[in-house]
C-alpha positions as CSV (number, residue, x, y, z in Angstrom):
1,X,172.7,91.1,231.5
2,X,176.1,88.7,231.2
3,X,176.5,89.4,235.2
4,X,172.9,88.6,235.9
5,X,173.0,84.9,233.9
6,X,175.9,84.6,235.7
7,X,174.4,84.6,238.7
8,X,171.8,82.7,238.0
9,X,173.8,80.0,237.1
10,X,175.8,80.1,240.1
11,X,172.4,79.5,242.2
12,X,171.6,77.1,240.0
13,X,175.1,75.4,240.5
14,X,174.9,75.6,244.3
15,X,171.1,74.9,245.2
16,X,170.6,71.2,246.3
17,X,167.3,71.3,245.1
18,X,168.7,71.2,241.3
19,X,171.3,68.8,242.4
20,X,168.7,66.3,244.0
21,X,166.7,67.1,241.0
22,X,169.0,66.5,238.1
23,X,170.3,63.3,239.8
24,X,166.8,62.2,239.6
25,X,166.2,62.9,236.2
26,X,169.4,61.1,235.3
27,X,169.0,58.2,237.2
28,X,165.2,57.7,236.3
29,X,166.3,57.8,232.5
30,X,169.2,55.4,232.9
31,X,166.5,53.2,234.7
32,X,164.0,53.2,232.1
33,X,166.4,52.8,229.1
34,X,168.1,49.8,230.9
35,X,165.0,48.3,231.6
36,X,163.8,48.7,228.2
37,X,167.0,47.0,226.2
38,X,167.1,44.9,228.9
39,X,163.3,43.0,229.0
40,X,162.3,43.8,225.4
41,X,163.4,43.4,222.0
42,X,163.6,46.2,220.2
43,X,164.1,46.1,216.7
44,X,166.7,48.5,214.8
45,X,163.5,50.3,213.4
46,X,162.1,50.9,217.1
47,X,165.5,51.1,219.2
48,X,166.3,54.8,218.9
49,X,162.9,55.5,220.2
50,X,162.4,52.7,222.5
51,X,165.8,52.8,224.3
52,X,167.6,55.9,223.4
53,X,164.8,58.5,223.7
54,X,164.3,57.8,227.4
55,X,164.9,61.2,228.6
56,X,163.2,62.7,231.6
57,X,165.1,66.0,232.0
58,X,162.6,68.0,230.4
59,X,159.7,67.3,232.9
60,X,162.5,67.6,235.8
61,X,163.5,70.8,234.8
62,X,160.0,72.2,234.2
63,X,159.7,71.8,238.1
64,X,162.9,73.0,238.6
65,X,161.9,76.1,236.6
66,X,158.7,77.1,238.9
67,X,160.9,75.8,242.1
68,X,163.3,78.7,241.0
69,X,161.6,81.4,240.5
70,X,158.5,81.0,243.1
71,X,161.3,79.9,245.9
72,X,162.4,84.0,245.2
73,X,159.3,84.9,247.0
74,X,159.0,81.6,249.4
75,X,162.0,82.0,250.7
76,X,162.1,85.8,250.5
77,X,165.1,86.6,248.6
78,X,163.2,88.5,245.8
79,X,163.8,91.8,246.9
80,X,167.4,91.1,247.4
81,X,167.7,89.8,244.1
82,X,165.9,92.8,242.7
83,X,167.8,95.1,244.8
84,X,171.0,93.5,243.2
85,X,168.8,93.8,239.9
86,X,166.3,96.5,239.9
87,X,165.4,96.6,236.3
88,X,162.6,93.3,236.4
89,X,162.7,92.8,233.2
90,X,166.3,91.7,233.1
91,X,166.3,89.7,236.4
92,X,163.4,87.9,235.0
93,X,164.9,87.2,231.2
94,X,168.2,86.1,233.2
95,X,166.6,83.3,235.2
96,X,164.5,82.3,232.3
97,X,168.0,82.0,230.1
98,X,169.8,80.6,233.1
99,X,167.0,77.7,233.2
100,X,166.9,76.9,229.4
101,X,171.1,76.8,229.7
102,X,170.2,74.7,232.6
103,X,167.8,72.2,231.0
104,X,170.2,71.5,227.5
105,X,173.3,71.0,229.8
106,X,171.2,68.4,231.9
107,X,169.3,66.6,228.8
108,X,172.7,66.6,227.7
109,X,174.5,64.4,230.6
110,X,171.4,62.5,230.7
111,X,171.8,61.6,227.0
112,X,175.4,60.4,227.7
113,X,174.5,58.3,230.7
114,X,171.2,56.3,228.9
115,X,173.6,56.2,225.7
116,X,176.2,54.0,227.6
117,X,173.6,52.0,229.7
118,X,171.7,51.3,226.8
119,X,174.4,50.4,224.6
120,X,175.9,48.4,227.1
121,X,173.0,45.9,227.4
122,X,171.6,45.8,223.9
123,X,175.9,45.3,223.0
124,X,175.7,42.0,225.2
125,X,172.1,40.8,224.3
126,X,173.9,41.2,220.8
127,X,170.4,43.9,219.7
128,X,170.7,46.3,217.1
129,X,172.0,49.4,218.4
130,X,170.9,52.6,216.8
131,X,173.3,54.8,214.6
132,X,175.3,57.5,216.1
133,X,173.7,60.6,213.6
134,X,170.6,59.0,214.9
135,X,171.6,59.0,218.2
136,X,173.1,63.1,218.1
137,X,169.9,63.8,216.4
138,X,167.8,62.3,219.0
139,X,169.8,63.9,222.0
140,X,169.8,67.1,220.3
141,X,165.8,67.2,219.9
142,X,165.7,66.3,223.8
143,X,167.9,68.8,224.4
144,X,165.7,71.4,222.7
145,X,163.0,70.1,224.4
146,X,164.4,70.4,227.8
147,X,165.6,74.5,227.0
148,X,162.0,75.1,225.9
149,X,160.4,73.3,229.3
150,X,163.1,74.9,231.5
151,X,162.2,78.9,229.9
152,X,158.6,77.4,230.7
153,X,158.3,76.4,234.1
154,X,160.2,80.0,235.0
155,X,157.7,82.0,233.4
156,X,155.0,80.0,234.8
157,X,156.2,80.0,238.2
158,X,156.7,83.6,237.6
159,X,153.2,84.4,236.7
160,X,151.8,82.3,240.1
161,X,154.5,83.1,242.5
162,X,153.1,80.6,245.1
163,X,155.6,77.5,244.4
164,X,153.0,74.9,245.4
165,X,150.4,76.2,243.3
166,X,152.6,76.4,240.5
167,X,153.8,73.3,241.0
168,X,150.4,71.3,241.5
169,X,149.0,73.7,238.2
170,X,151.7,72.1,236.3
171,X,151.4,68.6,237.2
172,X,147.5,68.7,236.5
173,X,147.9,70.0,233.4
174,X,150.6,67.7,232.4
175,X,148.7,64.4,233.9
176,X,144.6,65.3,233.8
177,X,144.1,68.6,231.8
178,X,146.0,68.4,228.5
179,X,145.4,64.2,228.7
180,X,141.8,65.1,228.6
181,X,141.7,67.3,225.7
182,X,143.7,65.7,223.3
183,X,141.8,62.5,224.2
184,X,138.1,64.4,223.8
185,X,139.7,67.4,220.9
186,X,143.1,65.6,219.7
187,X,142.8,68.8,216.9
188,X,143.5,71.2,220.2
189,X,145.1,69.1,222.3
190,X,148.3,68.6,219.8
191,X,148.9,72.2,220.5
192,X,149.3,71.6,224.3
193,X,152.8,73.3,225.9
194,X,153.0,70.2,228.3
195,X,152.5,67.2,226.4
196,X,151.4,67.1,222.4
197,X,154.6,69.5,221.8
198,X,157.6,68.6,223.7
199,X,156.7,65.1,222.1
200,X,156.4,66.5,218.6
201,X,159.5,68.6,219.2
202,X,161.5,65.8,220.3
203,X,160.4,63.8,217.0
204,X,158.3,60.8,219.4
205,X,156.1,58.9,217.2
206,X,152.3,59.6,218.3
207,X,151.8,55.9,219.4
208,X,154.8,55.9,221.9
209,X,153.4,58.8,223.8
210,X,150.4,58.0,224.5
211,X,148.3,59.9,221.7
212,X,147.4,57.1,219.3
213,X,145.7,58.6,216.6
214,X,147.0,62.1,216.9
215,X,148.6,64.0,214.1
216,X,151.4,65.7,216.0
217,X,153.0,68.8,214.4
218,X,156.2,68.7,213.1
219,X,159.3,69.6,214.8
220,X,160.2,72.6,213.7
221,X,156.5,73.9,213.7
222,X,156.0,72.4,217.3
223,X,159.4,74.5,218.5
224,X,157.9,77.8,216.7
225,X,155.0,77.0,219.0
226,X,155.9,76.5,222.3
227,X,158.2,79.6,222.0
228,X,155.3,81.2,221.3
229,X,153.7,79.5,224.8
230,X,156.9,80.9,226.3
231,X,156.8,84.5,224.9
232,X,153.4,84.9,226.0
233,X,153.7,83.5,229.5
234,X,156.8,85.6,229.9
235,X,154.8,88.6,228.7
236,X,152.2,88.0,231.3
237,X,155.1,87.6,234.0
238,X,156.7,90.7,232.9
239,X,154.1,92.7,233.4
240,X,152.5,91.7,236.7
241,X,156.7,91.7,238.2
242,X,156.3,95.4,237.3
243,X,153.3,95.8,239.0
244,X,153.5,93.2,241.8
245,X,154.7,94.7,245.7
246,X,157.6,92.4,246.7
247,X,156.3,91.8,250.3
């Protein structure tokens, strides 16, 4: 199993798709916290949210999770990969791991980065900067958030194969589906794997998200549940893997 996450990680480290990806998400998060502390006045009460919580990783690396396991059949390499790992089960826990390593180590950089951009302009607007527990805190929920999102999107992809479908399933959920439901059911809605709990598990106030008026979960309570998301999705990949012809 240690050789197989090893290798993962080593695609993961040489694939320009997870470079170009992970730049995006870095530079997208800088952008948005600068702009923030820059144009607005956030308050020492609203800073760590407003500023310091601008962390787009986890959505990146949901994509980056289906984009790694459905490119093993787009690009044919599955039944190399399985040849190189012929029980499924493991190859398919090992990418799943390698993407959840993936998505803590990038939320992590990202962190850093918005940290020193935002600092630096609320430092010379002379703004209230928010503590640094706060600031660990924050960047560790993120982080979480972005393990949970990565595991995800590979089981996911896993269970469509086709990477556009997966892809486009993903981004409708995330934009029309689950925005629909909490808006019409908030009471089901806040149990949503896209939206109502990576905001609860990353401690975002209702109002800043989007979901006025919605009672989000609490954090620990919203992590217990999307693991559950993932442990089911992972159960359905598992089994069709098994069953599935690699051609």
């Amino acid at each position: 199993m240690t050789a197989l996450l090893r290798a993962e990680l080593i695609k993961l480290r040489t694939t320009r798709t997870f470079g170009a990806l992970a730049g995006a998400a870095v530079a997208t998060s800088v952008i948005i916290a600068g702009l923030v502390a820059l144009l607005t006045e956030p308050t020492k009460d609203s800073v760590l949210v407003d500023v310091f919580a601008s962390d787009t990783s986890s959505f990146f690396i949901l994509i980056l999770g289906v984009v790694g396991i459905s490119g093993e059949w787009r690009h044919r390499t599955i039944t190399s990969s399985l040849l190189a790992a012929p029980k499924r089960l493991r190859f398919l826990a090992a990418k799943t791991i390698a993407f959840a390593t993936a998505g803590v180590v990038l939320s992590m950089i990202t962190a850093i980065a918005v940290t020193v951009v935002g600092a630096t302009v609320l430092f010379v607007r002379d703004l209230p900067i928010a503590e640094a527990t706060d600031l660990a805190g924050q960047a560790g929920r993120n982080a979480v958030v972005a393990a949970l999102l990565g595991a995800f999107g590979v089981t996911i992809g896993a269970l469509l194969r086709n990477q556009i479908v997966a892809v486009v399933a993903l981004l409708v959920g995330s934009f029309a589906v689950e925005p629909v439901i909490i808006a019409l059911t908030p009471n089901v809605g806040r149990f949503g794997p896209l939206g109502a709990l990576p905001a609860a598990a990353a401690g975002l106030p209702p109002e800043d998200v989007g979901m006025a008026g919605v009672e989000l979960l609490g954090v620990a309570a919203a992590v217990l549940l999307m693991i559950v998301w993932i442990g089911m999705a992972f159960g359905g990949a598992a089994t069709l893997l098994r069953r599935r012809d690699l051609e």
